[in-house]
Structures are given as structure tokens and as C-alpha cells.
N, C-alpha and C positions, 0 to 999 in steps of 0.2 A: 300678655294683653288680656283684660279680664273684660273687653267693650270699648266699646265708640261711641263718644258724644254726636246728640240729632240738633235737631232745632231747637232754638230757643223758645221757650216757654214763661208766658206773663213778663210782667216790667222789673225783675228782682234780679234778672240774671242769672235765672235759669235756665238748666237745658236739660231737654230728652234725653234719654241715656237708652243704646243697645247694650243689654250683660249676657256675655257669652256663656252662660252657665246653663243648667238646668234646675242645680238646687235654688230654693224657693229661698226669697231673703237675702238671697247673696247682695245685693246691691245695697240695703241696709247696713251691712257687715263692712264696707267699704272707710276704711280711714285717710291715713293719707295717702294718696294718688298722684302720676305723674304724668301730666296731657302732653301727647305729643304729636304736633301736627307740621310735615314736614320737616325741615330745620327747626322750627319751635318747640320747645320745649319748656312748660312749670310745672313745679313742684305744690300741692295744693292738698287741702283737707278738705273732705266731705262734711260739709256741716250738716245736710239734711236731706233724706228721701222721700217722697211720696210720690202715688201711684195717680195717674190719669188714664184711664181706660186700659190700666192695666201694665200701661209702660211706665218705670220709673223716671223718676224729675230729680235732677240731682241740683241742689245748691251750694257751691262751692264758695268756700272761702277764698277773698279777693274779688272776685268777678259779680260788682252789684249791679250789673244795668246791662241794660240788651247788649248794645254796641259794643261793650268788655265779651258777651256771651257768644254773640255772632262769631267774633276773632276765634272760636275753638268749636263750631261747629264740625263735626266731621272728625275732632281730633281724637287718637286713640287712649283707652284708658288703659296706663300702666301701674300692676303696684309692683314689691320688693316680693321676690322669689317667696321668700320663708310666706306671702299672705296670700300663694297662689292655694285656693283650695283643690286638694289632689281630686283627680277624676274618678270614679266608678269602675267599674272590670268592664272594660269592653268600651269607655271613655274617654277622650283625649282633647287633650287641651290646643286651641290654638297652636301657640307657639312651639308643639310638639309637632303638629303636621305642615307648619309653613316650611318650605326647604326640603321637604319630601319627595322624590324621583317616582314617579309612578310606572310601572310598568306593566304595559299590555298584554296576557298573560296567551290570550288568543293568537297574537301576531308574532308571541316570542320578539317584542320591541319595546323601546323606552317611548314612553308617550309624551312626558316633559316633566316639569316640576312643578309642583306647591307654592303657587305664589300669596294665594288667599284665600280664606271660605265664608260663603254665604249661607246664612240661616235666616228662614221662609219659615220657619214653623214644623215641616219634615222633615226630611232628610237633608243633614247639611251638604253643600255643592263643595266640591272641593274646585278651587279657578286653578284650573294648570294651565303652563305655558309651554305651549307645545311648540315650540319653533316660531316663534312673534304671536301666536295664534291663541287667542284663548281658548280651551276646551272645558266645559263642566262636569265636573264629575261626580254623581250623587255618592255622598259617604255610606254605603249601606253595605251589610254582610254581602248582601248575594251579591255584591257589584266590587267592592273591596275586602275581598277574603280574607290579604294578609296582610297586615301593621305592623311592621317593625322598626320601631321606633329609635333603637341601639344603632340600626345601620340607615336610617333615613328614607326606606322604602317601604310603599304601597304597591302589593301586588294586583292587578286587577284585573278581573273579565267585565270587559266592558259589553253592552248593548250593543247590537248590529245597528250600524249608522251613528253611532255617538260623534264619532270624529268626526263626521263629515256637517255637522251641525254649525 
């Protein structure tokens, strides 16, 4: 997953676009793409990007009018492996830490898993599910020391009171 389609934008059948990247451009770079929104699923090309205060606006082929736009609000942006751009030393992709076991390194216990992550601008949150329970987990050195990626776990010292939040 390279992002998530936002709101619709203007009467052309566009939409906001969140890009889970840091490199600059990425979403320019974007060919064909596959929205997936629940059970839904299409196959679509990027026709054109442009920025609005900085977020990109992506125009999709197929989808010319709000009402087609609104239908994939929310949906995720998929491309084909070989177009995922590789991460940075010390960077991870999405779909590298979704499924990840986190474990509380202080309590010597499994805290839950990697269900999702939210990026704010800082530190990404990693959403684990701690037993029905969402817990957020900021992805940062001093709070997730180790990534292992091979075996599906984050080891963590988490913040006094995290859990209980």
C-alpha cells in the first residue's frame, strides 16, 4: 500500500490523496494503481497530480465526476511489488510492519499486533491490537529498538502508562 485516497476535490473527479512515503515526488511517479476499498476493488491509471496546499490531488482515469470520486473515498492505494519504492536504512514500508507482534520488552510480554499505522507529520503511531483494545505505539528508536522484519516482530520499551491510555 503506497496511500489512501481523502476527499474529493473540484467537480472532475478527483480526490486527495494520503502517500505513505517520505521521498518527495513519489506520488507523481504513480502509474497504474489498484483502489481497494473493502470488498472493492479497480484497476486504474494515474492520469495526473497536482498539489493543493501541499497534498496531492490525484486524477484517475475512469472516475470523471464527484459521485464516481466519493465511491473510493477512503480506498487504499495499491501498486505491483516490483513499483513499491524500497525504504531508506532504518525505513519501512507499511506493509512490512502491518502483522508485526509487538513486544513489551519491560514487562517481558506480547503487547498485540500491527494492525495499522498513522502518520501526523512525526512519528508514525503504530495501531496495535492488544486484545480488542487499540493501543498506539509511536514508531520511534527510543520506543521501538528492534525491527525484525524476517520474523514479524517489534521489540519495545514502551512509556510508563502507554497501555493504559
Amino acid at each position: 500500500m503506497v496511500g489512501r485516497l481523502g476527499r474529493t476535490r473540484g467537480r472532475l473527479g478527483e480526490l486527495k490523496a494520503e502517500i505513505f512515503s517520505r521521498q518527495a515526488g513519489r506520488a507523481e511517479r504513480l502509474g497504474e494503481v489498484k483502489l481497494q476499498k473493502g470488498p472493492h476493488a479497480r484497476i486504474t491509471r494515474v492520469e495526473s497530480v497536482w498539489l493543493h496546499d501541499g497534498t496531492p490531488v490525484l486524477k484517475l482515469a475512469g472516475i470523471d465526476s464527484i459521485s464516481q470520486a466519493e465511491a473510493w473515498e477512503g480506498a487504499d492505494i495499491l501498486v505491483p511489488p516490483a513499483d513499491l519504492v524500497q525504504p531508506e536504512v532504518g525505513e519501512y514500508l507499511h506493509t512490512e510492519l502491518i502483522g508485526c507482534t509487538v513486544w513489551d520488552e519491560e514487562k517481558s510480554r506480547l503487547l498485540g499486533t500491527v494492525r495499522g499505522i498513522q502518520e501526523y507529520g512525526g512519528a508514525p503511531l503504530l495501531e496495535v491490537d492488544a486484545d480488542g483494545r487499540e493501543v498506539l505505539v509511536p514508531l520511534a528508536r527510543s520506543i521501538c529498538r528492534e525491527i525484525d522484519i524476517a520474523h514479524k516482530i517489534i521489540r519495545a520499551k514502551l512509556p510508563e502508562g502507554l497501555t493504559e491510555l
